[in-house]
Residue, then its C-alpha position, 0 to 999 in steps of 0.5 A: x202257157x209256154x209251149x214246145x213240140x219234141x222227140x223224147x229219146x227213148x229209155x235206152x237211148x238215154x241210158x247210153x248217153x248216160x253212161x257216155x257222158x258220165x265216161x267222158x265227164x272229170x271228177x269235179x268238187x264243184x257241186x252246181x253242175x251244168x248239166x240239163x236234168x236227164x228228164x229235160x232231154x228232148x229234141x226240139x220240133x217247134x217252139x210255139x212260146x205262149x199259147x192260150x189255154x184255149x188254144x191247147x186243144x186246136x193246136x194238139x188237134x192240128x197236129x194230130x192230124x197232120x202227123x198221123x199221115x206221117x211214117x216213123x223213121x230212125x234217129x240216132x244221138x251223134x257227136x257234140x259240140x257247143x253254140x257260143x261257148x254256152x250251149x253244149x248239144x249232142x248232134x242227131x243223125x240218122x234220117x235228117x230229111x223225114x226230120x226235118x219234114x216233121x219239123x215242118x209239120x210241127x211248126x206249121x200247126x201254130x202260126x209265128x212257130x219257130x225251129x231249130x236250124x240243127x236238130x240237137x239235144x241240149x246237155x248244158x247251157x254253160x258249156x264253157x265250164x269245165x269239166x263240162x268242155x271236156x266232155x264235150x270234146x271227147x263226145x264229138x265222136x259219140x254215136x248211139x243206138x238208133x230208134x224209131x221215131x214214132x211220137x211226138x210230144x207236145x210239152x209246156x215249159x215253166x221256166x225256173x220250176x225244175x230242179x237247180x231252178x232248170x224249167x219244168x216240163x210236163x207233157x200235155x199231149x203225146x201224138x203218134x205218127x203213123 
């Protein structure tokens, strides 16, 4: 199974985003929107791409052990831009140095883990659309409320089994920090 770790924004923050991009976002007819389904935001840690069914349970229990000697800290969603034309992102902010000692963590805990170079939240993968590149200017300045990080969330990916054919996530673990 396909697997991944990652910060979910909370409720709140994700109402705040909501309503920023829906602000920022032109009217359009075009009725296949770019968009990422609000219910795939997430912020990714590590990828651990296929991991066996048996190997579930040593990779949740290897992480487990090392986050729990871990403190929450703060983030906050801020700015956005777009990676080669394609894949619009809003930025994090906010204590990038305990995030990146969990990114750290996180892929430490299955072997050949990749990360991210940039903590991001990935809003659409066709970012070169508009009105999708418009939003993305006028949220370059977007700052929302902060939360603390005291979670992560270990979730398999399906590929092309969410709606519009986005992938599926279904979370199999949820593992505290401190």
């Amino acid at each position: 199974m396909r697997l991944f770790a990652a910060i979910r924004p909370p409720q709140p923050v994700a109402d705040h985003l909501s309503v920023a991009l829906a602000s920022a976002l032109t009217p359009s007819t075009d009725r296949s929107s770019p968009l990422i389904p609000r219910a795939n935001w997430h912020i990714t840690l590590a990828f651990y791409g296929e991991v066996p069914t048996g190997g579930l349970d040593s990779l949740s229990g290897a992480l487990a052990a090392e986050l729990i000697q871990m403190a929450p800290f703060e983030l906050e969603l801020r700015g956005a831009g777009c990676t080669r034309g394609r894949v619009g992102w809003v930025g994090v902010g906010g204590d990038l140095a305990a995030f990146r000692r969990l990114a750290a963590t996180a892929r430490a805990a299955w072997p050949g883990t990749a990360g991210e170079q940039r903590p991001h939240l990935t809003i659409t993968r066709r970012a070169d659309r508009t009105p999708t590149s418009d939003a993305l200017r006028a949220l370059s300045v977007y700052v929302g409320p902060s939360w603390p990080v005291h979670q992560v969330e270990l979730i398999r990916s399906d590929l092309g089994q969410g709606p519009a054919r986005h992938p599926l996530y279904t979370t199999l673990a949820t593992l505290a920090l401190a």
